[in-house]
N, C-alpha and C positions, 0 to 999 in steps of 0.2 A: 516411969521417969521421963521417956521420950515424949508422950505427951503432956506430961506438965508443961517439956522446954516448951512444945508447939505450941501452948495456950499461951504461953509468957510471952513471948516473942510475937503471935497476934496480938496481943492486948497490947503489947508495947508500942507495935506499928497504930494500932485503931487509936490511941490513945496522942500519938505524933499526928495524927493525920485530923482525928477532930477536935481532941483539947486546946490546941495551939493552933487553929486555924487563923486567928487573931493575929498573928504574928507569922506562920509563914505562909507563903502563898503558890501552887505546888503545878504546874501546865501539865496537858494532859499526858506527855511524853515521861514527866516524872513520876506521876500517878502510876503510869504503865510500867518505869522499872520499878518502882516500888511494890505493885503488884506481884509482877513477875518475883520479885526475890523473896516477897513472901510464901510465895508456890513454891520455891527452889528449895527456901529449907524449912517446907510443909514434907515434901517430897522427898528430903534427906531423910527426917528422922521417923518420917513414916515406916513402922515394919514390914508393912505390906506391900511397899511400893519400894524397900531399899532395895531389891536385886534388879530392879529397873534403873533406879537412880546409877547404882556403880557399875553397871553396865552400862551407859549412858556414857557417864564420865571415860570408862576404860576407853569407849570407842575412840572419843577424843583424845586423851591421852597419846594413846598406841598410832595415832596418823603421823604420818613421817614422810617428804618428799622422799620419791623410789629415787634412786638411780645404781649404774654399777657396781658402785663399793659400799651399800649401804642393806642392798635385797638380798636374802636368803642366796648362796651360788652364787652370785652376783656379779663375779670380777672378784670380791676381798680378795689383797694382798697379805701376806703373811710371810714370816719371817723364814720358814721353812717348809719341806714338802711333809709332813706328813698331817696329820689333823690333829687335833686336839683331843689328848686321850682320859679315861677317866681315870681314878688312883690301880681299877681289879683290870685293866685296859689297856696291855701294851702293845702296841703294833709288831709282827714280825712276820716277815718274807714267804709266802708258802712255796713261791714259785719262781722259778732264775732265769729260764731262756723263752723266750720272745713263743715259743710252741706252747711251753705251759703254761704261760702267761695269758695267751690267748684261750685256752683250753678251759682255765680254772675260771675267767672271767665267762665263758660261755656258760659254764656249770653254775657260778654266782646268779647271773638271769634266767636262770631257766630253761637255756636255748638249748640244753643238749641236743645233739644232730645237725647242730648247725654249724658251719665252716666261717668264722670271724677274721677279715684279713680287711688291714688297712688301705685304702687305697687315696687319699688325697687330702689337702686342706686350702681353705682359702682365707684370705684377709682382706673386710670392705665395708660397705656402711650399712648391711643389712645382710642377712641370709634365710632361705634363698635369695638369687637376684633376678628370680622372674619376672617380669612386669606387672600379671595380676596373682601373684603366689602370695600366699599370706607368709609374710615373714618376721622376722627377729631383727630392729634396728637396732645400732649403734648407740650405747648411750655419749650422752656432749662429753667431748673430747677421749670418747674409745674407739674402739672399732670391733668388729665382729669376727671374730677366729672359729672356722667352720673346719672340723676335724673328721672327714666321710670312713664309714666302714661298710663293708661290704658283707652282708649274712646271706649265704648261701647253703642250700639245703641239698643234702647231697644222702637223704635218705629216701624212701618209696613211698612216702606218701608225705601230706601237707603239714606242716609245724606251727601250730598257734603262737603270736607272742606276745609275752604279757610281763614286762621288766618293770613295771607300776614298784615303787616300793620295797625293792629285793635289798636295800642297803647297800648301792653301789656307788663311788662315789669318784670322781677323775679331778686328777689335777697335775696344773702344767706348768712347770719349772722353766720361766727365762731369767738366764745368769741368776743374780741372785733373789730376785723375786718370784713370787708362787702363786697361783692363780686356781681359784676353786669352778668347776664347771658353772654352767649358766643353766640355770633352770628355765625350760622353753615349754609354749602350749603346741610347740609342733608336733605331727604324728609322727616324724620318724628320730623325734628324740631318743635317743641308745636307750637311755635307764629312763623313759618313760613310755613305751609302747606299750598298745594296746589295743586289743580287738583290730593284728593284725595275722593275715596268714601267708605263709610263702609255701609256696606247691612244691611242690619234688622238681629237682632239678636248676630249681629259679633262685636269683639273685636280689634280695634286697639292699638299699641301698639307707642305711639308718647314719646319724648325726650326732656330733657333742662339744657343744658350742660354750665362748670362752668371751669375756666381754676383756680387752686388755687395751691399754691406753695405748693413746697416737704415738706418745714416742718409741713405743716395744714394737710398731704395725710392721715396722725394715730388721727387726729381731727375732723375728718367730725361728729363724732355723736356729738349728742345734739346738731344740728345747726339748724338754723333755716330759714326754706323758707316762703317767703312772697311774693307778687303780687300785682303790680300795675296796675291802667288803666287810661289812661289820666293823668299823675302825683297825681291821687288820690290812697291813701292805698284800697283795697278791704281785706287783710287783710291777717293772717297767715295761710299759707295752712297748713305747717307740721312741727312736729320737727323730724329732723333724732333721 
């Protein structure tokens, strides 16, 4: 049946273009789309070329100017801290003070042996603010909320770390708005490291970045971060 259409549809174009030559008259730019559109739905109903063809279209489709409230992590606002659960999926608390909190989050990446303790954040137009560090900029009209935690290995020998993937997921409550982490290609991204190792004794210094508009930038205190794992709460790590 698909190629019938394809036969019908040339014949109908070869039949415009030299039946009626007498009467229309066609420069070589129209030749050219009309060429072209007869490839396009040669190409359609071709079976052997359609997972070309819809892959082709999806790509275009699927193109969407990035920016903070639109990318995976992004900055999206939402109306509440927790995420969005499925119907067999309901979030609840494994862990209440700020010790198990950090304990159970350690155990969620993998890092058993390692001592997780917050130590600082900052608010600016990129992070880091090295000069030549490869960094994380601000998308137009947000800013960059850099949240430091400190992993230190306080066992006898070196601790590989590899949080790629573990389904961890932060997000940070100002007043009434909620903010989902920011996915970064940095290496000392919290919940993306990889092929990193800290010796016995030593202090890494990992990150978890928040993309939040200019006017929250003099807001950040009293906010609050919280941690998921599998769409379950593990619970609030900190208040700024």
């Amino acid at each position: 049946m698909k190629k019938l259409i394809v036969c019908i549809l040339s014949c109908m174009m070869v039949f415009l273009l030299v039946g009626c030559d007498k009467q229309v008259t066609l420069n070589t730019e129209e030749n050219d789309l009309i060429a072209e559109y007869i490839a396009g739905v040669m190409l359609k109903y071709s079976f052997s070329d359609k997972w070309n063809y819809e892959k082709a279209v999806s790509r275009v489709d699927s193109y969407k100017p990035k920016n903070p409230a639109s990318t995976i992590g992004g900055g999206a606002t939402i109306n509440n801290t927790t995420p969005t659960q499925s119907s067999t999926s309901t979030p609840t608390t494994a862990a209440t003070s700020t010790k198990d909190v950090m304990e159970a989050l350690s155990s969620a990446l993998g890092m058993d042996g390692l001592d997780i303790q917050y130590k600082t954040y900052s608010v600016g137009e990129r992070y880091p603010t090295q000069e030549y560090a490869i960094s994380v900029p601000a998308g137009e009209g947000y800013k960059v909320l850099a949240l430091e935690f400190e992993l230190t290995n306080n066992s006898n020998s070196a601790i590989d770390l590899d949080t790629y993937n573990k389904g961890v997921v932060f997000r940070l409550a100002l007043g009434e708005r909620a903010f989902t982490q920011y996915a970064s290609m940095l290496k000392n991204d919290l919940v993306f490291l990889k092929d990193v190792s800290v010796e016995s004794g030593s202090t890494y210094t990992a990150v978890v970045l928040f993309q939040i508009p200019d006017s929250l930038a003099d807001s950040v205190s009293g906010g609050t971060l919280s941690v998921y794992h599998n769409s379950t709460s593990i619970g609030n790590v900190l208040s700024l």
